[in-house]
KOLGULUM-242778 format. One line per 4 residues: number of its first residue (from 1); for each residue x, y negated, z negated of N, C-alpha, C, O. Coordinates in steps of 0.1 Angstrom, whole numbers, padded with zeros to 4 digits, m for minus. Layout:
<nodes>
NUM	X Y Z X Y Z X Y Z X Y Z | ...
</nodes>
This chain:
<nodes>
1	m0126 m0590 0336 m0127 m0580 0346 m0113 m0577 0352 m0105 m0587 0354 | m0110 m0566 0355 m0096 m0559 0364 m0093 m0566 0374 m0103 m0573 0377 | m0084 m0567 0380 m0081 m0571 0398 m0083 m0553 0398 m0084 m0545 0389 | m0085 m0553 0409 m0087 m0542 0420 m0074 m0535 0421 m0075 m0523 0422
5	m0060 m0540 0420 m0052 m0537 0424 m0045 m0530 0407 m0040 m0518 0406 | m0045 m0539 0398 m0041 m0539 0385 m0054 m0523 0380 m0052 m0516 0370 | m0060 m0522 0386 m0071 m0512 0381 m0065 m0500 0389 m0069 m0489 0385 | m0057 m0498 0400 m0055 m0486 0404 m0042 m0486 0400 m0037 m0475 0402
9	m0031 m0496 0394 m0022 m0490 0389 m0026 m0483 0378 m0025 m0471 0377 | m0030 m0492 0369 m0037 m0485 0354 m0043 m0471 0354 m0043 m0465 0344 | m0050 m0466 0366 m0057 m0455 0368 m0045 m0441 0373 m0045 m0429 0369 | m0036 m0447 0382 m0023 m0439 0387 m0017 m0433 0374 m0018 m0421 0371
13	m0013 m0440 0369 m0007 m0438 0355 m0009 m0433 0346 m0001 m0428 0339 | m0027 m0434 0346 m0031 m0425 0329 m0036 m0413 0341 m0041 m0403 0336 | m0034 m0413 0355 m0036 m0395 0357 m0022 m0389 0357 m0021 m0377 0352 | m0010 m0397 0361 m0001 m0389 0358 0008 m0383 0346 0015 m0373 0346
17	0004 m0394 0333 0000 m0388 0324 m0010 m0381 0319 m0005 m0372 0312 | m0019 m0380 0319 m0030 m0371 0317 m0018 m0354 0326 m0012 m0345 0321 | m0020 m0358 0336 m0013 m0342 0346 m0003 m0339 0335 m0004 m0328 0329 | 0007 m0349 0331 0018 m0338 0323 0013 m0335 0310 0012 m0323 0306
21	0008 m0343 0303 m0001 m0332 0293 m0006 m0322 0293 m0003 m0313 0286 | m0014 m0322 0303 m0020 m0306 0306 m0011 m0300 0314 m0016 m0290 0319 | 0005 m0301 0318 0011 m0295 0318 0019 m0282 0309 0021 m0270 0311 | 0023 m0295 0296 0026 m0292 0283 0016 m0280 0274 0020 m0270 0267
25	0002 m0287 0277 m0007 m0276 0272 m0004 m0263 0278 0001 m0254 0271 | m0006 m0261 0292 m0005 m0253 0297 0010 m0242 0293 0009 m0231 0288 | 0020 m0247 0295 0036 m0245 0291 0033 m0239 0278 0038 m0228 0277 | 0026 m0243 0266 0022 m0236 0251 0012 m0225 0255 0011 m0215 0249
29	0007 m0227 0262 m0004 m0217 0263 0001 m0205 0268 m0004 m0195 0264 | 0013 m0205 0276 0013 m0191 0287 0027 m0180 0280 0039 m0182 0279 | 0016 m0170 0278 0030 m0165 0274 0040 m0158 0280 0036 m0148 0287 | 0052 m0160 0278 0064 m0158 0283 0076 m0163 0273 0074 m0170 0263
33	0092 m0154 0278 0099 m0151 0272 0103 m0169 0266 0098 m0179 0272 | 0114 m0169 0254 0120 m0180 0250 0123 m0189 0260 0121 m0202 0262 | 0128 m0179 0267 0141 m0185 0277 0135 m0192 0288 0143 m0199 0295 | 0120 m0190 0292 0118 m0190 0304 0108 m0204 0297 0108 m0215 0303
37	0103 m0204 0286 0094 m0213 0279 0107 m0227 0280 0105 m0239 0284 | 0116 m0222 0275 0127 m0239 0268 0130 m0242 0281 0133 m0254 0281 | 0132 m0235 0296 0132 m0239 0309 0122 m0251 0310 0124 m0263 0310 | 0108 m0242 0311 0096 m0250 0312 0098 m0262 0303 0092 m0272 0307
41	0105 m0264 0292 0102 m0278 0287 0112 m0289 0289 0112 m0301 0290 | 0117 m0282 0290 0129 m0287 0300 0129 m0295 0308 0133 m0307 0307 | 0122 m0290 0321 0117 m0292 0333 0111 m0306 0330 0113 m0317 0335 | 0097 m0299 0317 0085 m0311 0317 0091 m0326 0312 0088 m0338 0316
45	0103 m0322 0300 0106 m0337 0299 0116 m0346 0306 0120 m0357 0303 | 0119 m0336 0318 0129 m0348 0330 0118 m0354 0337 0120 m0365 0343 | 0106 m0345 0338 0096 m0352 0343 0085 m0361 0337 0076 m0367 0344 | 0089 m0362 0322 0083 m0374 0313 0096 m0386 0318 0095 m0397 0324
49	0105 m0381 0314 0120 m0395 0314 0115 m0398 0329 0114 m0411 0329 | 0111 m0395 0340 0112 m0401 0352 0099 m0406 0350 0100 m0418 0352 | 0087 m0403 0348 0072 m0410 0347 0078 m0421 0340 0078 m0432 0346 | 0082 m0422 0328 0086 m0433 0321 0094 m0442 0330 0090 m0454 0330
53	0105 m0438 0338 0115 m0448 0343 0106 m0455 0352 0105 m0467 0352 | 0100 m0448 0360 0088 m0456 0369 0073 m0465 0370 0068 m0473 0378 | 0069 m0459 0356 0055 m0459 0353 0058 m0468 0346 0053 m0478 0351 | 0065 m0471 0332 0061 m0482 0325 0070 m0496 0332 0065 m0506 0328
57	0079 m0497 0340 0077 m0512 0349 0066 m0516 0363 0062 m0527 0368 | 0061 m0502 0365 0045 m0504 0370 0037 m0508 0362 0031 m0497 0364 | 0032 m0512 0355 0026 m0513 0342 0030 m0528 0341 0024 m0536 0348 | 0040 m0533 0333 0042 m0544 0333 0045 m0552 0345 0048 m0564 0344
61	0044 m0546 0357 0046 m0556 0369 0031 m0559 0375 0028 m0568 0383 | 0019 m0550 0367 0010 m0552 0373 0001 m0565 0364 m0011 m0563 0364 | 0006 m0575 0356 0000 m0582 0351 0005 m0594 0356 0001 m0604 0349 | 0013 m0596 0367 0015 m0607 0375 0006 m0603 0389 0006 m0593 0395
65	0001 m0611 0391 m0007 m0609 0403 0005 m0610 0421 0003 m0605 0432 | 0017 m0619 0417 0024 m0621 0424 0034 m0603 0428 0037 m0599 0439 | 0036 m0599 0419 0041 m0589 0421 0035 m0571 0420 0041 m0560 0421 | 0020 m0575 0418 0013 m0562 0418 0012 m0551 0428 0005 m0541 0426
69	0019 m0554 0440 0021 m0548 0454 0032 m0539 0451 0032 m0527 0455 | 0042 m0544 0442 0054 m0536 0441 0051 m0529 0427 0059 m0520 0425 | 0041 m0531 0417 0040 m0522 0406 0025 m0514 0414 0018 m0506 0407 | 0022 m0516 0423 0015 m0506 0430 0025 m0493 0436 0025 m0481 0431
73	0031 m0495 0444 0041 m0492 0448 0050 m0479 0439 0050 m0467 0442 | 0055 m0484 0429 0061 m0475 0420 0056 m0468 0413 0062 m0458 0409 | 0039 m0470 0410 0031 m0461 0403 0031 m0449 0416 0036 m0438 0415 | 0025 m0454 0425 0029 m0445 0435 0036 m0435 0441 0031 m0426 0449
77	0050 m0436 0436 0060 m0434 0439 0063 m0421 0433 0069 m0414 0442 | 0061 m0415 0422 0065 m0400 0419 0054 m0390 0427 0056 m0378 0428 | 0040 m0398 0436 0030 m0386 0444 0035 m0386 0454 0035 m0375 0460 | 0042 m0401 0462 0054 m0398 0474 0064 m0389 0472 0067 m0381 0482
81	0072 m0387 0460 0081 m0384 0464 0079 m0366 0463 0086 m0357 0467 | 0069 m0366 0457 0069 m0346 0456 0061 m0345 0466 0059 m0333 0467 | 0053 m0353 0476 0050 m0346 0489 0061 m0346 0498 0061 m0337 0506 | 0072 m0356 0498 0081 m0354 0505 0093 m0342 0499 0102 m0339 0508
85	0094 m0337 0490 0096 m0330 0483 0093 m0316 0490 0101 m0307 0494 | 0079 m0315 0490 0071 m0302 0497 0070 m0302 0508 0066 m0292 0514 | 0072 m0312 0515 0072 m0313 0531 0087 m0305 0534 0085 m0299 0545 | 0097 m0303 0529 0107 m0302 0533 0109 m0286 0530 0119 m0280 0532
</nodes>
């Protein structure tokens, strides 16, 4: 069975993958010029490189029970920072 804690990193993670997928879908789906499309992908894979920089040491931090506070934390951390983002 999960810890509690190890279960909402794991859950953080496959929504914010799941979100850029259906970003990607979305990005193929809509139509618009070249230029405005290789933007959009653009965009989506700085925001894969940063899910990755954050998300997979959340992931492996959450299988010590000592340090799952801080792989809580970082899974966390790309929904803090684009509300603080929009706050501004």
């Amino acid at each position: 069975m999960l810890q509690p804690m190890r279960f909402a990193i794991y859950m953080i993670a496959g929504g914010q993958f799941i979100f850029l997928c259906l970003a990607w879908v979305n990005i193929a789906m809509t139509p618009s010029d070249a230029a405005g499309q290789g933007m959009a992908y653009g965009f989506l894979m700085v925001g894969f490189l940063a899910l990755a920089i954050v998300i997979i040491p959340a992931v492996l931090l959450a299988r010590s029970e000592k340090w799952q506070g801080v792989g809580l934390f970082l899974a966390a951390l790309p929904f803090l920072v684009l509300i603080w983002i929009n706050a501004i």
